[in-house]
N, C-alpha and C positions, 0 to 999 in steps of 0.2 A: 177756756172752759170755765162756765160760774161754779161756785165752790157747791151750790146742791145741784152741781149733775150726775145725773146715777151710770152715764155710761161708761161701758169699759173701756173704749179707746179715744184719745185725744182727735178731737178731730178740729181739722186747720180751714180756715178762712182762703177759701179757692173759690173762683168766677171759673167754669168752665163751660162751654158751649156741650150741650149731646140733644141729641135726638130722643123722643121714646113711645113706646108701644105697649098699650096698657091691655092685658089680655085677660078673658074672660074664664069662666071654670073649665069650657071644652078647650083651652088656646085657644081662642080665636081673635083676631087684633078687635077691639071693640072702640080705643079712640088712638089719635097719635097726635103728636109734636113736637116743637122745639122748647126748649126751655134751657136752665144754668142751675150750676152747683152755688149753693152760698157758702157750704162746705163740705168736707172731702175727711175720710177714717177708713181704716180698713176693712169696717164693718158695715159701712155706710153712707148716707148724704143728706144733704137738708135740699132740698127741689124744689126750683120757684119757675114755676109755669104763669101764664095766663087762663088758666081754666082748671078749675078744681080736677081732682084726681078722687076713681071711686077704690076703696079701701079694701070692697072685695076683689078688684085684679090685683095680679101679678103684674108688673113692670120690667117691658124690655128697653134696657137702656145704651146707647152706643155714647161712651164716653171719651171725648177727646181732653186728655193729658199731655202738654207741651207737644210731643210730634207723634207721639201714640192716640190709636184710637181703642176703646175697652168694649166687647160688647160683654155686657151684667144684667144677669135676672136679678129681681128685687119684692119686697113687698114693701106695700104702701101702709104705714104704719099710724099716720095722722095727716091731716089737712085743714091747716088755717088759712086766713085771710086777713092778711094784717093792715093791709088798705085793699078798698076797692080795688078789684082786676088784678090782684097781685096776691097768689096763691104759694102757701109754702110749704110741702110735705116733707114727711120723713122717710125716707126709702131705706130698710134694712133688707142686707146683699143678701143672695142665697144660692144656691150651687154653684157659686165660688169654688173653682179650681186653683192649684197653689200656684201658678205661675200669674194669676191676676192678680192672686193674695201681693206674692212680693215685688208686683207694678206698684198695686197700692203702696206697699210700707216705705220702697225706694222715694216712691215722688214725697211721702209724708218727711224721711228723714232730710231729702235733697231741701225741702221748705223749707224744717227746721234749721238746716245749717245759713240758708240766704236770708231769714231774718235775725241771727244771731250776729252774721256781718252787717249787715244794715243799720 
């Protein structure tokens, strides 16, 4: 984490595969894809799609974790493009129940211990 980050929880450099569904003010799916985690916190992700992501959905996201898979609502919080066709949002989680909360924290502690051995 760079020393002027303002967020509250450490979040870890994870590749992970999920699918997602970016939904409109009625729900209604308005686009969908695949895309990866650049990274992973209990409160959220860093999202790299190939196609911009619009700021007013909601995001449904299906996250696969080592042999779990998470489904998480989220908001779409910012959207760069830091090369061409290579897009990078910021997804902050929300009706987060505690049983994903402490999926998240687990997979976050289990990383921290396997780069500490490394």
């Amino acid at each position: 984490m760079k020393s002027d980050d303002k967020r509250s929880e450490h979040r870890i450099d994870s590749h992970n595969l999920l699918s997602y569904e970016c939904l409109d003010e009625d729900g209604k799916v308005a686009s969908q894809g695949m895309g990866r985690t650049l990274d992973v916190s209990e409160k959220g992700i860093l999202l790299e799609t190939h196609a911009p992501l619009n700021q007013n959905y909601l995001i449904s996201l299906t996250l696969s974790l080592e042999d779990m898979l998470l489904d998480i609502k989220g908001k779409i919080t910012h959207t760069e493009e830091p090369e061409k066709g290579r897009f990078e949002s910021g997804i902050r989680f929300v009706e987060m129940d505690k049983a994903k909360a402490r999926i998240l924290r687990q997979f976050a502690e289990i990383f921290k211990d396997e780069m500490k051995e490394s």
